[in-house]
Structures are given as structure tokens and as C-alpha cells.
C-alpha positions, 0 to 999 in steps of 0.5 A, a space after each residue: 802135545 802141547 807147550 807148557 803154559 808159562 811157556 805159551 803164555 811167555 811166547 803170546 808177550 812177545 808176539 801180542 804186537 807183530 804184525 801178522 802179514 810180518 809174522 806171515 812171510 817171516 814165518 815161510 822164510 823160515 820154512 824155506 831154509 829148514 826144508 832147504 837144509 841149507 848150509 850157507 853159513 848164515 844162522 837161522 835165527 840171527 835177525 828179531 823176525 826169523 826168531 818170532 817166527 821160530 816162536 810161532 810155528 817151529 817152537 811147539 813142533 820142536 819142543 814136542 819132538 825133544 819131549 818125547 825123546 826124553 820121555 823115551 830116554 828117561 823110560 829105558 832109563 828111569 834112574 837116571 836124573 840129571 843135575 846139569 844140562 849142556 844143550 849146544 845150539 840151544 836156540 830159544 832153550 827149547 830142550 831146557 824147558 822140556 828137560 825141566 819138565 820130565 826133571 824137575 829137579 835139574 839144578 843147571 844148565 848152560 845153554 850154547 847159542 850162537 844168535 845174540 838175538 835168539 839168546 835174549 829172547 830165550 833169557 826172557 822166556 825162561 825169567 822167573 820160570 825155569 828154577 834150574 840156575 841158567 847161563 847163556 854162552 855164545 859160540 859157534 858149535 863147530 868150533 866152539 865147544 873147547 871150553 865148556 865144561 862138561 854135564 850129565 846131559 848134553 843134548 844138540 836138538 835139529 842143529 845137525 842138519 845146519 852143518 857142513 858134513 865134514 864137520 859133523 864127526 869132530 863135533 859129535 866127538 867133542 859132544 861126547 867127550 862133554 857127556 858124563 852121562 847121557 847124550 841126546 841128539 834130535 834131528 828132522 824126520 827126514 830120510 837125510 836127518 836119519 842118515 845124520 843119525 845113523 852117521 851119530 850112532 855108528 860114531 858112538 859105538 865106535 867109542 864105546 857108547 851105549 844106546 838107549 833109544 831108540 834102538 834097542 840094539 846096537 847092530 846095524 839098522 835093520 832097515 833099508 831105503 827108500 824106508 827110514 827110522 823116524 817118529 811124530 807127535 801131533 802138535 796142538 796149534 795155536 791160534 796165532 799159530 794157524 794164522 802165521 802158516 794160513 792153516 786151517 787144521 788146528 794141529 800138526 804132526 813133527 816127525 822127528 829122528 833121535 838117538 841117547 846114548 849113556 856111558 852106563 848101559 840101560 838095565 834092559 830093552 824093549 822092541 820099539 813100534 818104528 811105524 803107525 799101528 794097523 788096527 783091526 777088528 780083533 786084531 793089531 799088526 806092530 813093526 817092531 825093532 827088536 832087540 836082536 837087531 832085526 825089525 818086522 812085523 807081527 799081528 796081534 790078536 786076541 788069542 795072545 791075551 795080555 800081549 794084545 792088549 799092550 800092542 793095542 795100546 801101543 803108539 808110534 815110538 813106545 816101546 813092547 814087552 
């Protein structure tokens, strides 16, 4: 997956002239305090560097995980188009391009950042690009959100692992009071990121949610550590993107953890692919979340006609039947 060109093309403008041991040692900065997860109340993005390095090395990454979660989304529900987006944290407005992208026909968006710095930069990328009519507004989202008003998406994509725990619950609540429709809430693929979105699931049944992926169920997970829920995207890397990290492979694979949830239940659901696809000659074995609540796997052959060609075709994250 790649960015969208005016985006790319917007984000080489910026960078043309950082140099790159800055953009280098900027860019590892920022890998160190998001591998820390570190919760020191200190923005990940408040000064000019962190915000280039974000752009060179965490934007596609981050922009292909929140894609692909509405991609997932907008497949369980297909009628559903939104008009209005709330994306809080919303850094560069990473989720507004991507939200744009599969509706293009979103009228507005109010984008949450706390960052003077990565708000600037982000009113700058979306200038002339983005038609949906957008306003910034800073605050903090753990105390904050009282006065935004609400929108038929909200989304919160890799801010929740920024947060001291105990405040999670009151802002997921507040989230969902802001939804009039669906919320999206993207987290890092890590076993930490998917007890998050366990924590985030768990509280929106509680109130009365309805989940639309990646669960197709709403009983208890069905799997168990050390195994976890997570999905990836290979991420083409750009050249500048490849220097910024000393990479010689010129693509990465996101994996990321996610949870939509509606007011409005989806018409049906599928088993999803919760893990890579074994192939074989002849033959494809599936673990599958299944919309019983149980999760297993099951082999695929080519007795079972038109059923194996679509596990055959099947990805990571897609869902069957």
C-alpha cells in the first residue's frame, strides 16, 4: 500500500531540505518512545523534527493500517457513508486522508490535535487537496473532548497507547458519546495494543455497541496468550524513507489492531482470517474467527469447489463467506 500521491508529493515539499543524519537520528528518536509506549506526558510530536520524522517513517505505515481498517469497516457495512468525521489525536491528519480516500464524498471534518507544531504541518499537507471543509482544534484528549460536537465517524488511531490506563475508560466513553454512528479505534499490533482493544471492546458492548470488525461476534475473544489478534500491511517505502531508517528493504509490514463499532448493527457477518494463510499444493489451511465466537482452523481443498478458490484468494484480515 501506498500513500496517495498528492499526499506524497505534499510530504517530499517538506522534507526536500532536512538533512538526512537530522532526519536519521530524529526518525530513531521516535521509534524508541513508540516501541517504549512511553507515558511521560510529553507529546510525541511537539517539536518541528519528531513531526518530519513521523512523516518519513511512520505516516505510510500508519496511514495503511487505518486504510485498511476502513476498508474493513466500509466492507461489513456498505451503506454506510459518512458526512462528518471527528478524528481526536489526529496528528498530521493521517485518518482524514484515508477517510477521503474510501468516501469521498465526506463534507467535514474536525480534526483534534494537541501539537501547535503537527497541526500546522497538517493544514499544510491537506491545502488544496482535501475537499471535505476542515477545522483544526487543539486540546488534549484526555480532557478535552467536553466540547466537540459530535460526527457520524469518529475514529482515535495509535493514541491509546500515549495514555496513562486509568484514563482510557472515560475517554472511550466520551468517544462514544460523540458517535453518531460509527467509531474507529486503531491501535499497534502488539500484544499490549490488543489488551487496549480488548479493554475498548468489552466497554462498548457494555454500552450497548454493535461491532462490526473485526469481530464478527460480540462473545468473548476466543483467543488466548501468548496468541493475540493483530493484522499487517506491507508498506511501500520510499526512498527517502529507506535512507531515514538505514533500510535496504524497500518495504515494511504495519501490523496493527483495530475495533469499529456502530449504533446500527451490520446486516450480517463473515469469519474473518485472523492469521497469514498456509498454502499448499492443492490445498490452503485458514484460522478463521468465526461468528459463533470460536476461532480455529480449517483446510481448504479443492473438493470443496468454489469455497476453496475464495480461501485461496483470501488475505490476512479479509473476511469468508
Amino acid at each position: 500500500m501506498e500513500l496517495p500521491a498528492p499526499l506524497r508529493q505534499a510530504v517530499d515539499r517538506v522534507l526536500e531540505k532536512v538533512p538526512l543524519a537530522t532526519l536519521r537520528q530524529a526518525a530513531k528518536t521516535l521509534s524508541d518512545r513508540y516501541r517504549a509506549e512511553l507515558r511521560d506526558g510529553r507529546l510525541h510530536m511537539a517539536q518541528d523534527m519528531a513531526v518530519k520524522a513521523y512523516l518519513a517513517t511512520r505516516l505510510p505505515a500508519t496511514y495503511a493500517a487505518v486504510r485498511a481498517s476502513l476498508d474493513a469497516l466500509n466492507e461489513t457495512r456498505p451503506e454506510f457513508t459518512p458526512k462528518t468525521l471527528l478524528d481526536v489525536g489526529a496528528g498530521p491528519g493521517t485518518v482524514l486522508w484515508a477517510t477521503a480516500e474510501v468516501w469521498p464524498d465526506l463534507e467535514a471534518a474536525v480534526l483534534f490535535e494537541a501539537s501547535t507544531v503537527v497541526r500546522k504541518v497538517g493544514e499544510m499537507l491537506a491545502a488544496d487537496a482535501i475537499t471535505a471543509r476542515t477545522v483544526w482544534q487543539a486540546g488534549d484528549v484526555t480532557t478535552d473532548l467536553a466540547d466537540l460536537h459530535p460526527a457520524d465517524l469518529v475514529t482515535c488511531a495509535y493514541v491509546l497507547d500515549e495514555i496513562v490506563p486509568a484514563s482510557l475508560p472515560k475517554m472511550v466513553d466520551r468517544l462514544w458519546q460523540l458517535t453518531t454512528d460509527t467509531l474507529l479505534i486503531v491501535e499497534p499490533g502488539t500484544p499490549a495494543g490488543w489488551q487496549r482493544i480488548l479493554a475498548v471492546r468489552a466497554q462498548l458492548i457494555t454500552a450497548g455497541a454493535h461491532l462490526l470488525a473485526p469481530c464478527p461476534h460480540e462473545a468473548p475473544c476466543p483467543l488466548a496468550q501468548p496468541d493475540w489478534c493483530h493484522f499487517s500491511r506491507r508498506v511501500a517505502r520510499s526512498r527517502l524513507h529507506r535512507l531515514a531508517k538505514d533500510a535496504d528493504v524497500p518495504w515494511e509490514d504495519e501490523k496493527f489492531i483495530y475495533v469499529a463499532a456502530s449504533r446500527r448493527p451490520a446486516a450480517s457477518h463473515a469469519a474473518r482470517v485472523i492469521a497469514p494463510p498456509k498454502s499448499g499444493s492443492g490445498k490452503v489451511s485458514l484460522k478463521l474467527c468465526r461468528p459463533d465466537g470460536g476461532a480455529d482452523e480449517q483446510l481448504f481443498s479443492k473438493r470443496d469447489g468454489e469455497l476453496f478458490k475464495a480461501a485461496r484468494r483470501a488475505d490476512w484480515g479479509d473476511t469468508l463467506g
